[in-house]
Steps between C-alpha positions, in 0.01 A plus 500: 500500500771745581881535496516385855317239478753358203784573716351244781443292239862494310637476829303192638625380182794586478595346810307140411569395151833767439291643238554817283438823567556869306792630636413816307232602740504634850295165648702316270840638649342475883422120398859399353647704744315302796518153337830579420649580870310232677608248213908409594807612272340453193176713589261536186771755353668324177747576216511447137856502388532659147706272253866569420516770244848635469702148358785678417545668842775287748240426751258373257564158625507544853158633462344248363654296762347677703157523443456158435626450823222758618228323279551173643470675881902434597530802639817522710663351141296792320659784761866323474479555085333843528750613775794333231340724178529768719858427611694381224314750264409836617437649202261240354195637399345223689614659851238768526235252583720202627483689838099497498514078353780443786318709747195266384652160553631575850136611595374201411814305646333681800736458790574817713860583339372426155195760631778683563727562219211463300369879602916597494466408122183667464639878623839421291317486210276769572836742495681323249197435262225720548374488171467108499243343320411312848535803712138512577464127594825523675285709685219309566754228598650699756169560712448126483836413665467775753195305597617212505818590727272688734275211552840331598600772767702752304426829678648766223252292234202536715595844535554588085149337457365697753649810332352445148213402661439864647676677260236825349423456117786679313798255640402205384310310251116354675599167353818465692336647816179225435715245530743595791125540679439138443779393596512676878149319520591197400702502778335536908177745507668635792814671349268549165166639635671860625685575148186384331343797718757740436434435093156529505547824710646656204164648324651619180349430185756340372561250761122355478594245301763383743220560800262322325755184490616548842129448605448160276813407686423569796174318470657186479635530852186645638633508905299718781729818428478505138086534524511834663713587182263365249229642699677868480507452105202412466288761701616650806816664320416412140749513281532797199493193185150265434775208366613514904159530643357198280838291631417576848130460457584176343712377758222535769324229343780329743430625787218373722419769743237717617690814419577372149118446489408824594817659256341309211131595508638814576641524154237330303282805699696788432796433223412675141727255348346205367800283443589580859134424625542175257774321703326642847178279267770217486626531854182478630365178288834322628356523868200279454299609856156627500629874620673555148225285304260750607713794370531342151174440503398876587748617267342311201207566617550868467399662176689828573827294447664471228381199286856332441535521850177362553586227287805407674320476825261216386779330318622456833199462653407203246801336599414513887346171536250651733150343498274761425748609204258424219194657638713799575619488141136496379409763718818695298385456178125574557563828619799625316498743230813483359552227218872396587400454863168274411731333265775447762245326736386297200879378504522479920170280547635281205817413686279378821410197559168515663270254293287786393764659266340308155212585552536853547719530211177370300273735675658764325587385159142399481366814615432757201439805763889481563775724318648284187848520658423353837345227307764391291732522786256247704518264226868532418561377845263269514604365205871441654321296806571143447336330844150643473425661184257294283586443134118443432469825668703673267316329200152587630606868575619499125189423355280717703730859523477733186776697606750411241812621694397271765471198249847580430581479849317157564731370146823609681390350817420184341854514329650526811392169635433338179913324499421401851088395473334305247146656558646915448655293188172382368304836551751651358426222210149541485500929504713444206273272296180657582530885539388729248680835563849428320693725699450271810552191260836623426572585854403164637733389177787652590454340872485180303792537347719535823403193629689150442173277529485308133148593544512848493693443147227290339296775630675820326565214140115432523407937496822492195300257291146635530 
């Protein structure tokens, strides 16, 4: 539904199946970075190793050595043969970027030294080679190992993370600074929690992208100090940027508290922002007692809100479970105005699974006094019901309905069940060989046509020879 959401998502993920995410995006940075620190040497960072490309240059050789070494993950023999490029041929066009490959291997090598001389490497070729083509992922690298050798006790790495961390906008890039932020929380919440605060005290506008990361973060370690925080952002001390509110809206979905109760319907009551009332929406559906039931239903309920809002409330409300849901639901689409909201109900009571659900669905194809839309949309989804919708139904509701739009509907309905159910097969058979109006012969035709049933071919070569 929103950005946030996704970013609990790639990083539930990301941390059970390894899988990929965009490292190009904030949430995708904030995911690799946190995978990444919690995930050993390796982390989720990796390297693809150009091919040689100078063959008459001395170190050509050694190179290729080299990264093969790399490729097939020997990495203390891949530093050895980068560290011997650099030696025995210093001005090899190849020793730019050896540092950064070198620097590489001994990451992944991943012992303290190698952590070690691996960021020694990194600042060499920083002032040797600043123009490298791997400058920037030397970088990257660089904030990686200080993790890791912080997470291992080394006092002056904590400290640089902590520094690019907090640093203001203009000193470094917000990539670099995203990631040093993961790493300090990958580490205790303890030593994390109080540099987290001191970024997200920084209300430029420039940092709210790097706020609004520090909060996802920060929700994944959701201890009894960091709610105050969340709490602050989110209404008592709200913070200047909507992407920050939404995270901190979004991360009270977490918290199960009276105050976060009160913070959230507080929001959904007062907020002009309806992505930000949206996640308090979300928030409130994760909850699942009768106190925040009751304000979803009131806010659906309420035809001075906003319709999409509306519409998200019953979403959430049709996905309650709660056993009055569907006569609620009815109540919702009897009395609303609006034609998205009646239609989202439509959708809500469809996914229950009180017994009553068919026919009601039925009740207002069949009924002629209801807007055309709402109809189709009842027998769309009952067409899609496969436990208690009745072929014979369908048929019967064919032959009696002039509405030809809804004919069309019953055809695709049929088709949908026709692979899977011999009877939807044979009406679909029988509107083919008897109906008059040609446009719905070629519909239920071209329905014919998708299926794999020999009979539905003897069907469309019997129509070819008449």
């Amino acid at each position: 539904m929103k950005r946030w959401m996704g970013w609990m998502c790639g990083l539930a993920l990301a941390a059970a199946s390894g899988g990929g995410v965009d490292g190009q995006t904030p949430e995708g940075r904030a995911v690799a970075a946190v995978a990444g620190s919690a995930g050993g040497a390796g982390g989720a960072l990796g390297v693809t190793i150009p091919r040689a490309w100078a063959p008459q240059d001395p170190a050509d050789s050694v190179y290729r050595q080299a990264r093969q070494a790399l490729n097939r993950g020997d990495f203390s023999g891949a530093a050895e043969l980068f560290a011997q490029l650099r030696s025995d041929h210093p001005t090899s066009e190849y020793v730019a970027d050896a540092y950064y490959y070198e620097a590489f291997a001994l990451y992944r090598a991943g012992s303290r030294s190698d952590l070690r001389m691996a960021r020694d490497l990194i600042t060499r070729q920083n002032e040797e080679f600043p123009d490298a083509a791997t400058r920037e992922d030397a970088d990257e690298l660089a904030v990686r190992i200080e993790g890791q050798l912080a997470r291992s006790g080394d006092a002056s790495a904590y400290q640089s993370l902590t520094d690019q961390a907090t640093q203001s906008c203009e000193e470094t890039e917000q990539g670099l600074k995203s990631m040093a932020l993961s790493a300090l929380m990958a580490m205790d919440s303890e030593r994390a929690v109080p540099i987290l605060r001191e970024v997200l005290q920084d209300r430029s506008e420039c940092s709210a992208e790097l706020r609004a990361e520090a909060v996802f973060i920060l929700s994944q370690k959701m201890t009894d100090d960091v709610v105050p925080l969340i709490l602050d952002l989110a209404v008592n001390d709200p913070d200047p940027s909507e992407d920050v509110r939404e995270a901190a809206v979004f991360a009270l979905s977490q918290v199960r508290s009276a105050e976060a109760d009160a913070a959230l319907e507080q929001i959904l009551t007062t907020s002009t922002e309806p992505d930000v009332q949206e996640q308090a929406l979300f928030a409130m559906a994760q909850r699942k007692s009768e106190r925040t039931l009751s304000i979803l239903r009131d806010y659906a309920s309420n035809p001075a809100i906003d319709p999409d809002l509306r519409e998200t409330a019953i979403f959430w409300i049709g996905q309650s479970g709660a056993e009055d849901t569907f006569d609620f639901l009815d109540q919702i689409y009897r009395s609303a105005q609006d034609d998205d909201v009646r239609e989202s109900a439509i959708f809500a009571i469809n996914q229950s699974s009180d017994p009553r659900v068919a026919d009601w669905l039925m009740a207002i194809i069949e009924d002629s006094s209801q807007d055309m839309d709402a109809r189709e949309n009842a027998l769309f989804w009952y067409g899609q019901r496969s436990d208690d919708a009745d072929v014979s139904r369908l048929l019967e509701l064919y032959r009696t309905i002039p509405e030809e739009e809804l004919k069309e509907s019953v055809l695709f309905g049929l088709s949908q069940r026709a692979n899977r159910d011999e009877d939807a097969l044979l009406a679909l058979i029988d509107i083919a060989r008897t109906e008059e109006n040609p446009e719905l012969v070629e519909n239920a035709l071209f329905w014919l046509g998708q299926s794999d049933d020999p009979r539905a071919a003897e069907v469309l070569l019997e129509i070819i020879r008449r």
